[in-house]
FIBATI-401904 format. One record per atom (N, C-alpha, C): residue in three letters; x, y, z; residue number from 1. Coordinates in steps of 0.02 Angstrom, whole numbers. Example, Ala and Ser with C-alpha at 12.3 -4.5 7.8 and 13.67 -1.06 7.14 Angstrom:
REM residues 2
<atom res="ALA" xx="660" yy="-284" zz="390" n="1"/>
<atom res="ALA" xx="615" yy="-225" zz="390" n="1"/>
<atom res="ALA" xx="660" yy="-165" zz="390" n="1"/>
<atom res="SER" xx="642" yy="-112" zz="354" n="2"/>
<atom res="SER" xx="684" yy="-53" zz="357" n="2"/>
<atom res="SER" xx="645" yy="2" zz="394" n="2"/>
//
This chain:
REM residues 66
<atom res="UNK" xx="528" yy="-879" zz="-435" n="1"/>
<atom res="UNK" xx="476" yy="-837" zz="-462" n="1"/>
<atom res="UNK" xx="505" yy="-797" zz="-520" n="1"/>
<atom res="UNK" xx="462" yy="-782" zz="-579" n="2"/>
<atom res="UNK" xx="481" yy="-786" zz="-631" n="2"/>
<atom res="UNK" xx="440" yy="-696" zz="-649" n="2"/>
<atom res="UNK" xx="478" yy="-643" zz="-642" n="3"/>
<atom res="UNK" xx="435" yy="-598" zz="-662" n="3"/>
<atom res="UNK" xx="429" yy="-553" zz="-715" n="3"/>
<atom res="UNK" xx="404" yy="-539" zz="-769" n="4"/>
<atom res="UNK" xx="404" yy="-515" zz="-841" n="4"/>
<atom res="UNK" xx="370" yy="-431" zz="-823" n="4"/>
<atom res="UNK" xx="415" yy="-366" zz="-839" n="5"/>
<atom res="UNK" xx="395" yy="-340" zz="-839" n="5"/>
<atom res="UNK" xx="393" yy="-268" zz="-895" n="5"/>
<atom res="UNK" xx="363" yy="-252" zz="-917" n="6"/>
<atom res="UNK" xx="360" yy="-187" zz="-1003" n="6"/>
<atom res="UNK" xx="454" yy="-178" zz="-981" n="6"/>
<atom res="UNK" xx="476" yy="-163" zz="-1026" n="7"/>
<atom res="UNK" xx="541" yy="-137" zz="-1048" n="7"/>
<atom res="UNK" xx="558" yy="-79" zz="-1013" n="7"/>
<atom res="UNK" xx="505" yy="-38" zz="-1015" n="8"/>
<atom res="UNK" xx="511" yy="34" zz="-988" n="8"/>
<atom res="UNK" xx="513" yy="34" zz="-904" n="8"/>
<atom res="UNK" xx="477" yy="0" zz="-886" n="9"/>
<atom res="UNK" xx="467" yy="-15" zz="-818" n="9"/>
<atom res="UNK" xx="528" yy="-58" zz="-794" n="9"/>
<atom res="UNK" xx="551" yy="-90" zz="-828" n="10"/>
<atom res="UNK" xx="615" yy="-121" zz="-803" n="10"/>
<atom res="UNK" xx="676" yy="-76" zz="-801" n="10"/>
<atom res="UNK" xx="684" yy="-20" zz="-865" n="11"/>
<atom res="UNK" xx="735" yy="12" zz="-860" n="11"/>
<atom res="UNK" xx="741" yy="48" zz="-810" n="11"/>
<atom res="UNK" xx="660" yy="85" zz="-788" n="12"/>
<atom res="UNK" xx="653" yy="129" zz="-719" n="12"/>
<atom res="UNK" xx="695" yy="105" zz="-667" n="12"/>
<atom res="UNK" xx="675" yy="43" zz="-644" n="13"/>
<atom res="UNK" xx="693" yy="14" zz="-602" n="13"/>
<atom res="UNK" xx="768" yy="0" zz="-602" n="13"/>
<atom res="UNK" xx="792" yy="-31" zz="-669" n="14"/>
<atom res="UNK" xx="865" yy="-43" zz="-653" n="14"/>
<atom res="UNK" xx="900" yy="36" zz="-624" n="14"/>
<atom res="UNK" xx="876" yy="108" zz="-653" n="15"/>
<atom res="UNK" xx="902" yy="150" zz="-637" n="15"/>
<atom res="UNK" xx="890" yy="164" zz="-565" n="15"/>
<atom res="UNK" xx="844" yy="139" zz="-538" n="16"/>
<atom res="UNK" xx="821" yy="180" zz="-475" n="16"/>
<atom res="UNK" xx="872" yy="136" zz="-427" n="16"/>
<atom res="UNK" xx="885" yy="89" zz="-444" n="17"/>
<atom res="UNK" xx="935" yy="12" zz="-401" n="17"/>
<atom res="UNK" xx="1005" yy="56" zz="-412" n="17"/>
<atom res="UNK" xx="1006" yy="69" zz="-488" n="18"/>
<atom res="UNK" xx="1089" yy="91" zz="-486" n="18"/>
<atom res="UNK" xx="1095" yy="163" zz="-453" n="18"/>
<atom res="UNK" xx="1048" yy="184" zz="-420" n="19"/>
<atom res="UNK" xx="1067" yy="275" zz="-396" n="19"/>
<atom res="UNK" xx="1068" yy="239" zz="-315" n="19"/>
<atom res="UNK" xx="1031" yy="182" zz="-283" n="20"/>
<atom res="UNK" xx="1012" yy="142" zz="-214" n="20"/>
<atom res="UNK" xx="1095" yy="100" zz="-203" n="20"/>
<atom res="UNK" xx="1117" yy="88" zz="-260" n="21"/>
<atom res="UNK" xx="1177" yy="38" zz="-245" n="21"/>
<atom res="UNK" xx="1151" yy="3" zz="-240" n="21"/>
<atom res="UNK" xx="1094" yy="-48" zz="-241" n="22"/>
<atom res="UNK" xx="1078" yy="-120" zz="-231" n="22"/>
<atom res="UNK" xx="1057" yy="-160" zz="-283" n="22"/>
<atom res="UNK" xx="1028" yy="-202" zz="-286" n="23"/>
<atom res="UNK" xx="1022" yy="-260" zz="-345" n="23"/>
<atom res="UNK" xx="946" yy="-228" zz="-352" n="23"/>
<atom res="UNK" xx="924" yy="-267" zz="-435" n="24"/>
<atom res="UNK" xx="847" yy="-246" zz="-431" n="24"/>
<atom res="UNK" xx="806" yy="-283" zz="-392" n="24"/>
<atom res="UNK" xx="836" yy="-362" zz="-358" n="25"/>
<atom res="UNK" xx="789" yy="-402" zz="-343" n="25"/>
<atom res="UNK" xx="808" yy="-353" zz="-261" n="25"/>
<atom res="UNK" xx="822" yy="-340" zz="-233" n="26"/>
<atom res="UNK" xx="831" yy="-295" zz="-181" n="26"/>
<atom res="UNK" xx="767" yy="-247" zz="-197" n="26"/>
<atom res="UNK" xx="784" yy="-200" zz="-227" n="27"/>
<atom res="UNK" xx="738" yy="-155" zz="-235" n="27"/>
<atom res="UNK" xx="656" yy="-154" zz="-245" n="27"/>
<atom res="UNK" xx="645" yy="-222" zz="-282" n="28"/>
<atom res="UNK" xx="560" yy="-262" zz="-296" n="28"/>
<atom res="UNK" xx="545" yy="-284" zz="-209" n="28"/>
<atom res="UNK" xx="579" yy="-315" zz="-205" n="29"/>
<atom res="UNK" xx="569" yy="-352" zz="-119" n="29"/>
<atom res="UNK" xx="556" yy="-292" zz="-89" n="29"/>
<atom res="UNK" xx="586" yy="-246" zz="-75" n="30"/>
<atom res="UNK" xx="594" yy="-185" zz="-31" n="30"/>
<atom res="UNK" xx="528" yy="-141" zz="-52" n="30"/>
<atom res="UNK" xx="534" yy="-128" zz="-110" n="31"/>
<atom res="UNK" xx="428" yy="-104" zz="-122" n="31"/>
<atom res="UNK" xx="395" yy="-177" zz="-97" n="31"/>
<atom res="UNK" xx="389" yy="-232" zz="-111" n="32"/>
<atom res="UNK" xx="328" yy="-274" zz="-131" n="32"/>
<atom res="UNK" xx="323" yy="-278" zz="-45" n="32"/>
<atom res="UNK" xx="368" yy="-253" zz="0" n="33"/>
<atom res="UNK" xx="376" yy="-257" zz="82" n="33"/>
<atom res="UNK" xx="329" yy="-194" zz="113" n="33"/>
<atom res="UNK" xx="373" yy="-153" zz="80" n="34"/>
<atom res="UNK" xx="316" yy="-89" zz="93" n="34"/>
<atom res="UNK" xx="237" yy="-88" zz="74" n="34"/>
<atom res="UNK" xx="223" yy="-103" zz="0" n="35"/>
<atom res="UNK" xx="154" yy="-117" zz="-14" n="35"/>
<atom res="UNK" xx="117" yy="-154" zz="44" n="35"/>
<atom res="UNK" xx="142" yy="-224" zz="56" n="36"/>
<atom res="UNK" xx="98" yy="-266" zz="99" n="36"/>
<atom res="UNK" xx="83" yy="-239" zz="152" n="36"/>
<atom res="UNK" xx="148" yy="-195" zz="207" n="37"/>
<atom res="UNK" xx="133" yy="-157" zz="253" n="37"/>
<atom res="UNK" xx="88" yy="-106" zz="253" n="37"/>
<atom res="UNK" xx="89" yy="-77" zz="183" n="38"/>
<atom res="UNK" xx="49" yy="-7" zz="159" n="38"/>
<atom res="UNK" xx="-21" yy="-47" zz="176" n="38"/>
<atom res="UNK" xx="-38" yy="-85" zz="121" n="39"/>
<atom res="UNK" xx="-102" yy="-136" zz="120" n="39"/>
<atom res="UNK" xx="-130" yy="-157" zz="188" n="39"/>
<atom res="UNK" xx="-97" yy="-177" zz="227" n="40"/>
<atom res="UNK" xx="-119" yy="-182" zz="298" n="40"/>
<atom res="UNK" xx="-145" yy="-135" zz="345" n="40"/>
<atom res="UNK" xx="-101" yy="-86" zz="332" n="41"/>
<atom res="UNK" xx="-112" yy="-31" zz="387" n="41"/>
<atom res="UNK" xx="-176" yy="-13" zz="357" n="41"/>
<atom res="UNK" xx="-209" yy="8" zz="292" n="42"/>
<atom res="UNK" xx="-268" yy="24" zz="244" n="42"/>
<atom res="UNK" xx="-332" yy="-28" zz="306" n="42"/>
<atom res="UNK" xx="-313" yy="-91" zz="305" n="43"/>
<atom res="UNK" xx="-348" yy="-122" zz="291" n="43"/>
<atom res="UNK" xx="-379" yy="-116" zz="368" n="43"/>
<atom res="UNK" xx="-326" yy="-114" zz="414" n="44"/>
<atom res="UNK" xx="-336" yy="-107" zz="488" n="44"/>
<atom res="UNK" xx="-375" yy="-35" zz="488" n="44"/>
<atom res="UNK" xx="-361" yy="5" zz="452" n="45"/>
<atom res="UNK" xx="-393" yy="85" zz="466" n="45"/>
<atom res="UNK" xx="-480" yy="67" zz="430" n="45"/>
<atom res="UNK" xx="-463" yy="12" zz="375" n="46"/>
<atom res="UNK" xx="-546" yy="18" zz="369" n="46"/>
<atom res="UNK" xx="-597" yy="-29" zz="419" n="46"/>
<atom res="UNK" xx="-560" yy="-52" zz="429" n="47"/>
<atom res="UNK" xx="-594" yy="-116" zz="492" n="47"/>
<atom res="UNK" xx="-597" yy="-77" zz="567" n="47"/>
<atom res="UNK" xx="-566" yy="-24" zz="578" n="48"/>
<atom res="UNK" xx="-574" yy="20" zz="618" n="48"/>
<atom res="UNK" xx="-640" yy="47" zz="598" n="48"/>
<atom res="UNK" xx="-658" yy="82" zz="540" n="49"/>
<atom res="UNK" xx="-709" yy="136" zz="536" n="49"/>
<atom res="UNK" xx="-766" yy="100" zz="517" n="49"/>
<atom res="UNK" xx="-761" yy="34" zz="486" n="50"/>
<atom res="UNK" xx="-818" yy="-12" zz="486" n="50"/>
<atom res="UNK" xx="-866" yy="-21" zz="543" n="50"/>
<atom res="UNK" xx="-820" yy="-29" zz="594" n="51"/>
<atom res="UNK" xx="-825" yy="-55" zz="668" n="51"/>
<atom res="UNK" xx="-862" yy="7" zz="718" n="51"/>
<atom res="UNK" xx="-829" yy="74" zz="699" n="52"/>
<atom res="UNK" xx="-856" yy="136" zz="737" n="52"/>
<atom res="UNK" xx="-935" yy="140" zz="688" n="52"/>
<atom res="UNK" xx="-909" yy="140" zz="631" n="53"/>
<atom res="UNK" xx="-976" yy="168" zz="614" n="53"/>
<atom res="UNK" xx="-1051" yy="130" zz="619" n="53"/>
<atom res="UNK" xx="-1013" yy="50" zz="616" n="54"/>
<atom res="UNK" xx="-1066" yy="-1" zz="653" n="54"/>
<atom res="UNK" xx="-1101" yy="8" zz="711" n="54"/>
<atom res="UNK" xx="-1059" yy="49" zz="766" n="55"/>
<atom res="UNK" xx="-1056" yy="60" zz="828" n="55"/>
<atom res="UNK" xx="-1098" yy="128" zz="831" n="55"/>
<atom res="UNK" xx="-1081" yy="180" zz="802" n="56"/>
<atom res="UNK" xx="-1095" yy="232" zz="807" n="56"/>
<atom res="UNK" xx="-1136" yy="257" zz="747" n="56"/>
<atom res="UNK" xx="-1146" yy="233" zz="703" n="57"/>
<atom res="UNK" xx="-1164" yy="249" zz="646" n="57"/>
<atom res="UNK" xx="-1242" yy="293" zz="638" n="57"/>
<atom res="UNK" xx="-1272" yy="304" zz="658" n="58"/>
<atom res="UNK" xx="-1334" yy="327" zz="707" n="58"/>
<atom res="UNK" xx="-1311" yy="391" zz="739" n="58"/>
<atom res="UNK" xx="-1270" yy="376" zz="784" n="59"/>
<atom res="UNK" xx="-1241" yy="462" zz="818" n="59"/>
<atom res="UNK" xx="-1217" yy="502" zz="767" n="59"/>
<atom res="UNK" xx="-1187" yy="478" zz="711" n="60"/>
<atom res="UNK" xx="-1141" yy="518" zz="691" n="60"/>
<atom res="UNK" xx="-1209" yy="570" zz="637" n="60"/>
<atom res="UNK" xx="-1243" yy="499" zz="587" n="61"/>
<atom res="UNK" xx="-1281" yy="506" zz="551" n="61"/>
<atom res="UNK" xx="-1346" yy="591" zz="597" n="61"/>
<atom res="UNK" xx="-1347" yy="591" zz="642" n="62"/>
<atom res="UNK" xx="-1376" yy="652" zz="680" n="62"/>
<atom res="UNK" xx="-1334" yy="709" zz="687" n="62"/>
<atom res="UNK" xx="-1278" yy="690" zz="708" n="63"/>
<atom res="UNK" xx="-1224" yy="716" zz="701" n="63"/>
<atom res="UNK" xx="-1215" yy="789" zz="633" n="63"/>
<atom res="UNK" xx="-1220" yy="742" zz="573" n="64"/>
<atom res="UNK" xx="-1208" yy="748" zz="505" n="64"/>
<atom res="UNK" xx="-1268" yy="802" zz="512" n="64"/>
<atom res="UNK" xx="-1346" yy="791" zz="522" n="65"/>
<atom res="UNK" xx="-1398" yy="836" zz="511" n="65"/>
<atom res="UNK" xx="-1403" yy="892" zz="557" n="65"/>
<atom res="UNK" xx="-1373" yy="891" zz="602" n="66"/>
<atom res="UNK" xx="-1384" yy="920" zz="661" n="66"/>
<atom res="UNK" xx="-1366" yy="1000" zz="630" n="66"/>
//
């Protein structure tokens, strides 16, 4: 995998690797790991409130006026 990224954004990165001690391809892996996890957990919390509010959506909506 072949990744091209602005100049500026690369230098960030090489610095943030050289203060980590690790390589940059270390450091991309290690966010692009976190993101997906980040992205998931999002995705499970909205499929949670999809689901209640499907469920409940009515109580709450009284709820709200009450």
């Amino acid at each position: 995998m072949t990744l091209r990224l602005p100049e500026e954004l690369d230098k960030k990165i090489e610095e943030i690797a050289e203060r980590r001690h690790i390589s940059k391809h270390a450091l991309i892996a290690q966010s692009v790991e976190q993101f997906v996890r980040e992205d998931e957990e999002r995705r499970q919390v909205d499929e949670a409130f999809d689901y209640a509010f499907e469920r409940y959506g009515k109580v709450i909506e009284r709820l709200a006026d009450a």
